[in-house]
PAMAR-904264 format. One record per residue (C-alpha): x, y, z; residue in three letters; residue number from 0. Coordinates in steps of 0.1 Angstrom, whole numbers, plus 5000, padded with zeros to 4 digits. Example, Ala and Ser with C-alpha at 12.3 -4.5 7.8 and 13.67 -1.06 7.14 Angstrom:
PAMAR-904264
PT   px   py   pz rest  nr
PT 5123 4955 5078  ALA   0
PT 5137 4989 5071  SER   1
//
This chain:
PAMAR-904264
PT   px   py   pz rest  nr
PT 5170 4798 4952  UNK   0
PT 5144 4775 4966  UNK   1
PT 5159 4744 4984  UNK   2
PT 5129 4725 4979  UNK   3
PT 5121 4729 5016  UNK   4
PT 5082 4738 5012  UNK   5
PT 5087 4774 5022  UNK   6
PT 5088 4806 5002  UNK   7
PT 5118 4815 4983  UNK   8
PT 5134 4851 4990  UNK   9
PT 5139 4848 4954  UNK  10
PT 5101 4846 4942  UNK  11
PT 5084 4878 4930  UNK  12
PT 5058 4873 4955  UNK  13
PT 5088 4890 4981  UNK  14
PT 5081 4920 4967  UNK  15
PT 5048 4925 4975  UNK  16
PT 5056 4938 5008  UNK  17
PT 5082 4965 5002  UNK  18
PT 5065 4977 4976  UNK  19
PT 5033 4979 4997  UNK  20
PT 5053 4998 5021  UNK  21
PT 5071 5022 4996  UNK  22
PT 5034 5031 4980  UNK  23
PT 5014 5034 5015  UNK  24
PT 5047 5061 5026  UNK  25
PT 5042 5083 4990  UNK  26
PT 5003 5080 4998  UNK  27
PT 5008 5096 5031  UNK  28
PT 5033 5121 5016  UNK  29
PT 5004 5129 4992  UNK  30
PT 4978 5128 5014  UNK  31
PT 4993 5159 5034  UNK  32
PT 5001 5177 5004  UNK  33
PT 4971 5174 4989  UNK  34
PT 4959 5208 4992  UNK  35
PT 4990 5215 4962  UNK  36
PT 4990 5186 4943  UNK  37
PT 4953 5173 4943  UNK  38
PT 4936 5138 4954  UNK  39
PT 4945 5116 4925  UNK  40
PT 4978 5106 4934  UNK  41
PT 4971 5098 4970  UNK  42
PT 4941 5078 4952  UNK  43
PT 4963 5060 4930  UNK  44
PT 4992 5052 4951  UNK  45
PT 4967 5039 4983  UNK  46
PT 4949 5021 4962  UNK  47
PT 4983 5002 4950  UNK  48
PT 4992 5000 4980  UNK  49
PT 4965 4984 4996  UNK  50
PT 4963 4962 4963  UNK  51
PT 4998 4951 4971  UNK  52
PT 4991 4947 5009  UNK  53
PT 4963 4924 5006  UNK  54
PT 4987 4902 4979  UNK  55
PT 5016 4902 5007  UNK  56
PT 4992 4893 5038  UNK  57
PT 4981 4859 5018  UNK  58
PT 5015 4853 4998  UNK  59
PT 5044 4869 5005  UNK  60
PT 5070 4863 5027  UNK  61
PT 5071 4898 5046  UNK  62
PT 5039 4901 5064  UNK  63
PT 5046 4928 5084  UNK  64
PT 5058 4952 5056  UNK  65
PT 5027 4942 5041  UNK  66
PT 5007 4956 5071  UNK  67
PT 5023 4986 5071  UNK  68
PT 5013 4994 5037  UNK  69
PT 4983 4982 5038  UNK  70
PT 4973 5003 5069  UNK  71
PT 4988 5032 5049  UNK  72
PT 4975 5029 5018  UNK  73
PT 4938 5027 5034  UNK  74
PT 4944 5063 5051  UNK  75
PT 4958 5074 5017  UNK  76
PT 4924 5064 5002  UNK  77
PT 4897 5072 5031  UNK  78
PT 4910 5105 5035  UNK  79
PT 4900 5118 5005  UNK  80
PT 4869 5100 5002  UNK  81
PT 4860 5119 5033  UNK  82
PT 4876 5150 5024  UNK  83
PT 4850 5151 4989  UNK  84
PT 4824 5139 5016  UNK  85
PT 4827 5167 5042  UNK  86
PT 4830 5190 5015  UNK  87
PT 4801 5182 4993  UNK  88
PT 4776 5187 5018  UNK  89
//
């Protein structure tokens, strides 16, 4: 728990933003190069968590680099269908 020191308790749900940043941005890349067999919406969905997540853990959470990670991640797992439907549609 919190000692009252001023900084951010492991124990605050704001510690999971991170890791679960990280876990999404990893299945988004997974996705991402098996999208030819499963389709675009889950790399969609899971970088758009992730980077959701990532943005929360930069500006609250305790493990900053995790959230980098995921955010970074998560972004390809969004962009690169956006430019797949892009390339394609033209």
């Amino acid at each position: 728990m919190a000692t009252g020191t001023g900084t951010t308790s492991a124990d605050s749900p704001a510690a999971l933003y991170g890791p679960v940043s990280l876990g999404l941005g990893i299945v988004a890349l997974i996705a991402v190069a098996l999208s030819g067999f499963i389709g675009i919406a889950i790399p969609l969905l899971a970088g758009s968590l992730a980077v959701t997540f990532g943005i929360l853990g930069l500006t609250r959470g305790p493990h900053r680099g995790r959230s980098v990670i995921g955010l970074a991640t998560g972004s390809v797992g969004v962009l690169y269908p956006v430019f797949a439907i892009i390339a394609f549609a033209s």
